[in-house]
C-alpha positions in Angstrom: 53.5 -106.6 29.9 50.9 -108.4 28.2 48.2 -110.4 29.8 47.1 -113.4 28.7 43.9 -114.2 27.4 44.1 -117.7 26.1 41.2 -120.0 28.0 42.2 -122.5 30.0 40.1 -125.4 31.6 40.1 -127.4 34.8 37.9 -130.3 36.0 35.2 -128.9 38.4 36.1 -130.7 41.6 33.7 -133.3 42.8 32.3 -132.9 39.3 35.4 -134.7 37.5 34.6 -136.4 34.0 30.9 -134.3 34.0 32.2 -130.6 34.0 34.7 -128.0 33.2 35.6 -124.6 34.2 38.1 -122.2 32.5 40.0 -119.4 34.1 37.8 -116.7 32.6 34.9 -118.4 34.8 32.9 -120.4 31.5 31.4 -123.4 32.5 30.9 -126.6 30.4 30.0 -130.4 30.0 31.6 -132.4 29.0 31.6 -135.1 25.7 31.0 -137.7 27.2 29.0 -141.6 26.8 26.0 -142.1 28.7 24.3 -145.6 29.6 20.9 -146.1 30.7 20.6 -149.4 33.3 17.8 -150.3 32.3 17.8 -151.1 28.1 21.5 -151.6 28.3 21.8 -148.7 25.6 23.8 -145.7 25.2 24.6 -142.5 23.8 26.8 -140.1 22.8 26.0 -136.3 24.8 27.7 -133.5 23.3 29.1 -131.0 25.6 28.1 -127.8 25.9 28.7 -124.3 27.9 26.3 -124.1 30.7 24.1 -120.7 31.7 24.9 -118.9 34.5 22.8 -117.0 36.6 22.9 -114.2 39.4 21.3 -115.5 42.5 18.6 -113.7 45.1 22.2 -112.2 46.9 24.3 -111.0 44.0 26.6 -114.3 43.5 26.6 -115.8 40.1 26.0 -119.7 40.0 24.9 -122.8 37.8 23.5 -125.7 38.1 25.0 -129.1 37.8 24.0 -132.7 37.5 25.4 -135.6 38.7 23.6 -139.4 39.7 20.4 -138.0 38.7 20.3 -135.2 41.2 21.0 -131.1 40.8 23.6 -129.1 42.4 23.8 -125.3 42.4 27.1 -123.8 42.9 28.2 -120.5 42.9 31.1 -119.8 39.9 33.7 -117.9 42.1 33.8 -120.8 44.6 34.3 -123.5 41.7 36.6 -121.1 40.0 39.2 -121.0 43.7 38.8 -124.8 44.3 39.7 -125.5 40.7 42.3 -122.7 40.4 43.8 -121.1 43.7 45.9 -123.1 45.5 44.4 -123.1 49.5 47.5 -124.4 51.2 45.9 -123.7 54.4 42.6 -125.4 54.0 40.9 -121.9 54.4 36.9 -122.1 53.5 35.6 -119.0 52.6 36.4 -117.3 48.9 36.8 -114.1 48.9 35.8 -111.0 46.5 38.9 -108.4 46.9 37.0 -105.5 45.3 33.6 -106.6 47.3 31.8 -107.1 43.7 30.0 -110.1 43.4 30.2 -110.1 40.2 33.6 -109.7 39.4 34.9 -113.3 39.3 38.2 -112.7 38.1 41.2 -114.7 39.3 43.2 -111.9 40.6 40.3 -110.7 42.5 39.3 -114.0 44.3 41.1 -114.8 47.3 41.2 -117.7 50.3 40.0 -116.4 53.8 38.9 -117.6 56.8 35.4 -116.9 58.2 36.9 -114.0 60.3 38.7 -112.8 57.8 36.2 -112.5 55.3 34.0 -110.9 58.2 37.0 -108.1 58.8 37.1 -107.5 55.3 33.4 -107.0 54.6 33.5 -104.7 57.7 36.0 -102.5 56.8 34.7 -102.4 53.0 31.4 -101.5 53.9 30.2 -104.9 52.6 28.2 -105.6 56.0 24.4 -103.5 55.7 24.2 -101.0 58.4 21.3 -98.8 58.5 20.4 -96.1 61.5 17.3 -96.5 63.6 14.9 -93.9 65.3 16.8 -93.9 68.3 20.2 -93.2 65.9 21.9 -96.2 67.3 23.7 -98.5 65.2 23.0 -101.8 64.5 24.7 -104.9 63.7 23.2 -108.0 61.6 24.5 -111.0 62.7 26.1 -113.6 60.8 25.6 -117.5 61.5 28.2 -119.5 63.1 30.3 -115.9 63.1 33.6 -117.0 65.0 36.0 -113.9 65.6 38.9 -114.3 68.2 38.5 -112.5 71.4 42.3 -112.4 71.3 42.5 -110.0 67.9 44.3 -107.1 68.5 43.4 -104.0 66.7 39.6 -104.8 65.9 38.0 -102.3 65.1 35.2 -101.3 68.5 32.0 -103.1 66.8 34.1 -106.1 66.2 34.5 -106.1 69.5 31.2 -105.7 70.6 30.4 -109.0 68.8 33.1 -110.5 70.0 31.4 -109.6 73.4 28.2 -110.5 72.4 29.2 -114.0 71.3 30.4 -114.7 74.6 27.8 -113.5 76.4 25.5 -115.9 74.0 22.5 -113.3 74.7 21.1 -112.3 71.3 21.7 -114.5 68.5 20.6 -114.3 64.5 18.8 -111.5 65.4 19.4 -107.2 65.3 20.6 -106.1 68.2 20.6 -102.6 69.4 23.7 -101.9 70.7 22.8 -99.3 73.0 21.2 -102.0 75.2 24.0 -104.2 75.5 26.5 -103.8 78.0 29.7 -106.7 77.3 31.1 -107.7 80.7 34.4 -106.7 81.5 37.1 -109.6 82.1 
């Protein structure tokens, strides 16, 4: 079976009519006239592909204009919206293999937030790191929402799960041997 490798390209979403992004993960402007208010004047600006960088956490992103103001946006993000279909209104976009930098299609997947948070677990994708006292700890993620209900979690899951409801510790490291969940 042979894969294709013809470049397609799809509107950026909320960047219609200013930028374009293909499947292999290129970005470009686009042709376009521009007016300036003030003389009345115009121009013609040739597209062009952008740059893309790889930011402080290992995500690549560009930057994009639009009314006079810059917006940086990570490429595997713009490359699901414009893509993957997210029938279920899902907000996070996933990396299957856990490399950042691998913006593939077939690698890029919907999630939830607690799904994404499972996954990074069980890939080793969260940093754990062992402290003089050989306990293990957790960093916590903002806002991170995991369902008490969730059967089969694995035990530090469920400590967090207990530690969000017990709204103790937040945002911060938390040694775990000090933290007793209560028991419902």
């Amino acid at each position: 079976m042979e894969v294709s490798t013809k470049e397609a390209w799809r509107p950026v979403v909320s960047f219609e009519g200013l930028y374009e992004i293909s499947n292999k993960g290129n970005i470009r402007s686009v042709t376009r006239s521009v007016f300036h208010s003030g003389n009345g004047r115009g121009h013609l600006l040739i597209g062009k592909q952008l740059s893309a960088r790889i930011n402080n956490y290992g995500y690549v992103s560009t930057r994009l204009n639009k009314s006079g103001k810059t917006f940086t946006r990570f490429i595997h993000r713009l490359l699901a919206e414009a893509f993957i279909p997210n029938p279920e209104n899902k907000k996070c976009v996933n990396h299957k293999d856990g490399n950042k930098l691998n913006n593939a299609l077939d690698n890029l997947e919907w999630l939830s937030h607690q799904e994404n948070m499972i996954h990074a677990y069980k890939n080793g994708l969260i940093k754990r790191k062992n402290t003089q006292t050989k306990n293990i700890q957790f960093k916590m993620i903002n806002q991170c929402q995991i369902e008490r209900s969730k059967v089969g979690l694995p035990e530090e899951l469920k400590w967090l799960i207990a530690l969000k409801r017990e709204r103790t510790i937040q945002k911060k490291y938390i040694d775990k041997s000090s933290f007793q969940p209560q028991k419902s």
